[in-house]
Backbone as CSV, one residue per row, in Angstrom:
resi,resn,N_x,N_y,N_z,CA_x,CA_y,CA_z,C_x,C_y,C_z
1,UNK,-0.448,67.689,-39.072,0.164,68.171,-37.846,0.084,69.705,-37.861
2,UNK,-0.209,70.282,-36.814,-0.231,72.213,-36.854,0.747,72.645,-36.860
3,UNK,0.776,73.194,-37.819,1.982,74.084,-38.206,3.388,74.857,-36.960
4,UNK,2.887,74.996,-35.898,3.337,75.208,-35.093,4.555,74.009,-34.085
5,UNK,3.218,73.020,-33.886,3.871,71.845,-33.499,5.572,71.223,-34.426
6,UNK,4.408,71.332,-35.542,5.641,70.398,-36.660,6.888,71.748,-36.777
7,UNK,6.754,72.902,-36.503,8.211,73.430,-36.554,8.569,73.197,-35.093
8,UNK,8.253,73.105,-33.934,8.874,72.897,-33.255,9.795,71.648,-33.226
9,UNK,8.693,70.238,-33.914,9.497,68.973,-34.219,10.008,68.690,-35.334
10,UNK,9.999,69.167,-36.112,10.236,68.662,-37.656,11.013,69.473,-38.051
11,UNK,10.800,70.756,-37.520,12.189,71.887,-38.408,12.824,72.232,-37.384
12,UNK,12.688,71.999,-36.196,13.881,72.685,-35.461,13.457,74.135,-35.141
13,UNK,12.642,75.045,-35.541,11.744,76.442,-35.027,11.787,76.528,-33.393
14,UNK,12.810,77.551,-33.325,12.622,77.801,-31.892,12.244,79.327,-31.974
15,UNK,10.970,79.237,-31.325,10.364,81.182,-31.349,10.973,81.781,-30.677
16,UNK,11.879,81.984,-29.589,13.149,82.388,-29.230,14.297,83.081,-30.274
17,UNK,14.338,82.744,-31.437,14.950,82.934,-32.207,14.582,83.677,-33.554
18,UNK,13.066,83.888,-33.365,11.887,84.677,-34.477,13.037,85.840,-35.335
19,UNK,12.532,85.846,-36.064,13.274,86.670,-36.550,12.954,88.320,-36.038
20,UNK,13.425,89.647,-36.647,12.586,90.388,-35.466,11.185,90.779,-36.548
21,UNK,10.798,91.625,-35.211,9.379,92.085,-35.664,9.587,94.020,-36.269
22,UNK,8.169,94.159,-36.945,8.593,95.610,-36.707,9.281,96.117,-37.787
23,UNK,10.064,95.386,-39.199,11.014,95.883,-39.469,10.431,96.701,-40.413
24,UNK,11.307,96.899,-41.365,10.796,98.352,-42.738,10.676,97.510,-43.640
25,UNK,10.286,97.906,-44.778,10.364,97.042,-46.191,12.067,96.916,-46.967
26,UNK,12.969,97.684,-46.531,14.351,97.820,-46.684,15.261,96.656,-46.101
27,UNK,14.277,96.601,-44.389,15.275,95.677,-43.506,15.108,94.432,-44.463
28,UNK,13.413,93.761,-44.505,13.161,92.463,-45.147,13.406,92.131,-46.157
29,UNK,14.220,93.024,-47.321,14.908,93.063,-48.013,16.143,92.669,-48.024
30,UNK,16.514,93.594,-47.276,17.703,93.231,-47.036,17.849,91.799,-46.262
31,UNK,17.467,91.283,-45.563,17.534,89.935,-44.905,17.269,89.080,-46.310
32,UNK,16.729,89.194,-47.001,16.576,88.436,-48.095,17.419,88.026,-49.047
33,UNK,18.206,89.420,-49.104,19.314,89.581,-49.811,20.758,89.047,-49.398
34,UNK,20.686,88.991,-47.931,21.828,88.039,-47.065,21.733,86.622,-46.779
35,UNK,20.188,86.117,-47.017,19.450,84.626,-47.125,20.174,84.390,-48.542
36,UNK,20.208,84.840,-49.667,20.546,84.207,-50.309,22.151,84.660,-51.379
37,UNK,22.917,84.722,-49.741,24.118,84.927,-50.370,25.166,83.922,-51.073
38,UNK,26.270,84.374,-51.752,26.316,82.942,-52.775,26.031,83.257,-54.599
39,UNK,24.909,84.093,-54.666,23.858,84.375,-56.039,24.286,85.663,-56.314
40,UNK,24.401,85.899,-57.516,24.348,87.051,-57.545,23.671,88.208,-57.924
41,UNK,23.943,89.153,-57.291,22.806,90.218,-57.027,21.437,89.950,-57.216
42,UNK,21.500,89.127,-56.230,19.727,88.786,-55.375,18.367,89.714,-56.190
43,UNK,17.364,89.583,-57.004,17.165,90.775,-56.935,15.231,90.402,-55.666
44,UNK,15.666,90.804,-54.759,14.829,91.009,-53.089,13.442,90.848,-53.613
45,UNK,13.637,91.887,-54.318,11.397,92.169,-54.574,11.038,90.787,-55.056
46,UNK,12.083,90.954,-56.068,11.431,89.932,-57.407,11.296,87.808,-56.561
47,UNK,12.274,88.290,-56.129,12.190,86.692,-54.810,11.217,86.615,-53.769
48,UNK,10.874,87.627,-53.837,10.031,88.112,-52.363,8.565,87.363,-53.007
49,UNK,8.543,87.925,-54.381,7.064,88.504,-55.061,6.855,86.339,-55.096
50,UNK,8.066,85.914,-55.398,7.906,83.911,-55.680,7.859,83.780,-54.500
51,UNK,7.695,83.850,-53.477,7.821,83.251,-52.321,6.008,83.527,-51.935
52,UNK,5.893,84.147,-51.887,4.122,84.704,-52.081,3.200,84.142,-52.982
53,UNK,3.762,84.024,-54.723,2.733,83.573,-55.170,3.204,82.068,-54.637
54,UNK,3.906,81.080,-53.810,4.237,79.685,-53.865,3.014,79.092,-53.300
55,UNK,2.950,80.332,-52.195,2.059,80.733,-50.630,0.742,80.535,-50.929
56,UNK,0.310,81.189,-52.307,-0.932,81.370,-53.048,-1.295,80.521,-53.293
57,UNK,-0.098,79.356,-53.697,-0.717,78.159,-54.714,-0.782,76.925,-53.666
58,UNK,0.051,77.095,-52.676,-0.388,75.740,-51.861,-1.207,76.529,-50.186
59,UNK,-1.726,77.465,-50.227,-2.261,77.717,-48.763,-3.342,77.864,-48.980
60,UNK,-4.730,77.913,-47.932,-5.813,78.453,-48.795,-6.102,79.928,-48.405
61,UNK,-6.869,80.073,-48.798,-6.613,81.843,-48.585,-6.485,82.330,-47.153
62,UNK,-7.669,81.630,-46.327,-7.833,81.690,-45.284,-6.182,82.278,-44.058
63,UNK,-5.964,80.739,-44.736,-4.180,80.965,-44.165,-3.180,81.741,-44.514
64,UNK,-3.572,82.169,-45.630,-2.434,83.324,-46.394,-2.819,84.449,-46.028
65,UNK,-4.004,84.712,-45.685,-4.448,86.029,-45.146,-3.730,86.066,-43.877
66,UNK,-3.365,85.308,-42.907,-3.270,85.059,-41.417,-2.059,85.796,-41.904
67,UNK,-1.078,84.689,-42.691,0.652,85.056,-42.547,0.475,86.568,-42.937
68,UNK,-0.144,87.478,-44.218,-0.034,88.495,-44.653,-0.054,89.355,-43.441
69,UNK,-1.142,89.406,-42.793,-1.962,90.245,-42.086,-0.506,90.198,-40.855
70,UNK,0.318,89.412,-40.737,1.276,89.449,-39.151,2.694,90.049,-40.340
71,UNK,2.667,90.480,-41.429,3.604,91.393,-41.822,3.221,92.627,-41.315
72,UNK,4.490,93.482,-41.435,4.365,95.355,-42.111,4.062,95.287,-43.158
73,UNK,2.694,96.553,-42.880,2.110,97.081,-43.891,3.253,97.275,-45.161
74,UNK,4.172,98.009,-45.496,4.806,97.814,-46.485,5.411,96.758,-46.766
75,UNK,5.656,95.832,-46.226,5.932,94.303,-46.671,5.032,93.470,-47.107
76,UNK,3.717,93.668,-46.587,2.297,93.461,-46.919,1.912,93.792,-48.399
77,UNK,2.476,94.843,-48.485,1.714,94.988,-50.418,2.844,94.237,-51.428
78,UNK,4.100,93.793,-50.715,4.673,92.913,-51.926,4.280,91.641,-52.279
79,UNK,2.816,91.268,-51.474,2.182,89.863,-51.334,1.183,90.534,-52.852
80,UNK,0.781,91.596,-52.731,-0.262,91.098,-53.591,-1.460,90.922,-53.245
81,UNK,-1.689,90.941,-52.385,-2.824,90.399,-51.381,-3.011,91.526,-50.644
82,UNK,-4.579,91.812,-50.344,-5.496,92.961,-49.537,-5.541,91.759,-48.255
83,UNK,-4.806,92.201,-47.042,-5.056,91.852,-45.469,-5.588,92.688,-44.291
C-alpha cells in the first residue's frame, strides 16, 4: 500500500496536522526531546542518529534519500547521509 494512502488509513495521518516545516536543528530537537517525555534526559542527537540508521536498514536508498532531501539542511547531516 503507498505510504501515503496507508497513513491516511492505517495511522490516522492527517497532513493538516504536519508537523511544521522550516524548523532549525534546535527546534527538531527539541520536539524530540518533548516526544519522548517520561525518560530521562532524552539525549536528541543520539535518538535522532537511531531513528536514521532504522531508516537505513529497512528503506532502500532510493527512499531514504526522498525523506532526507524534504529535511533542513542542518537536520539533514544528523542522517548521515549526502541528499
Amino acid at each position: 500500500m503507498p505510504m501515503l494512502v496507508r497513513g491516511f488509513y492505517c495511522e490516522g495521518w492527517q497532513p493538516s496536522r504536519a508537523p511544521y516545516r522550516d524548523r532549525s536543528l534546535e527546534d527538531f530537537l527539541q520536539v524530540v526531546r518533548t516526544g519522548m517525555h517520561g525518560y530521562s534526559e532524552p539525549d536528541a542527537v543520539r535518538l535522532s542518529g537511531a531513528v536514521f540508521d532504522l531508516l537505513m536498514a529497512r528503506l532502500s536508498y532510493g527512499e531514504l534519500e526522498k525523506v532526507v532531501s524534504a529535511l533542513p539542511r542542518d537536520v539533514r547531516d544528523l542522517s548521515g547521509i549526502c541528499a
